[in-house]
C-alpha positions, 0 to 999 in steps of 0.5 A: 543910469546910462547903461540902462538907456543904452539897454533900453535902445538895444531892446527897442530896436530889437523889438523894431526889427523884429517887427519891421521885418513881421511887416515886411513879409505880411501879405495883409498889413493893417493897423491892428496887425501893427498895434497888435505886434507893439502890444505883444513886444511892449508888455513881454518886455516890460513884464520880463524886464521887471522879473528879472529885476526882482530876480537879480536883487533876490541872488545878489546875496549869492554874488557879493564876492564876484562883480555882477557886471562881469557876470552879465557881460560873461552870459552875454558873450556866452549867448553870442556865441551860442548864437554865432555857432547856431547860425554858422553850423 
């Protein structure tokens, strides 16, 4: 349960730098602008969050022998890296 707090607060500040910044470089700041933006990331989330429950227990069969946490911290590392490369080349 406490890993999916701290995944829960990775996604919400993700979210919330990504909206600062929309609000930071918007000429026209407004409160719609603002609800707008939180209704986009908070449904995207939540509908993400919730197919990607349904498809992680629909291959779990697939997995039994390998440890899905390494496997999820292995895509993890793998999507840095990817990150890493594009920015720095």
């Amino acid at each position: 349960m406490f890993s999916v707090l701290l995944l829960s607060l990775a996604l919400a500040l993700d979210a919330f730098c990504v909206s600062f910044i929309e609000g930071a470089i918007t000429k026209k700041r407004s409160i719609i602008l603002a609800l707008k933006l939180a209704f986009t990331f908070g449904i995207f989330q939540a509908v993400l969050a919730f197919f990607g429950a349904l498809l992680g227990k629909a291959i779990e069969p697939l997995f039994k022998e390998i440890k899905i946490e390494a496997l999820g911290g292995t895509l993890l590392v793998m999507i840095g890296v990817q990150t890493l490369m594009e920015h720095l080349f």
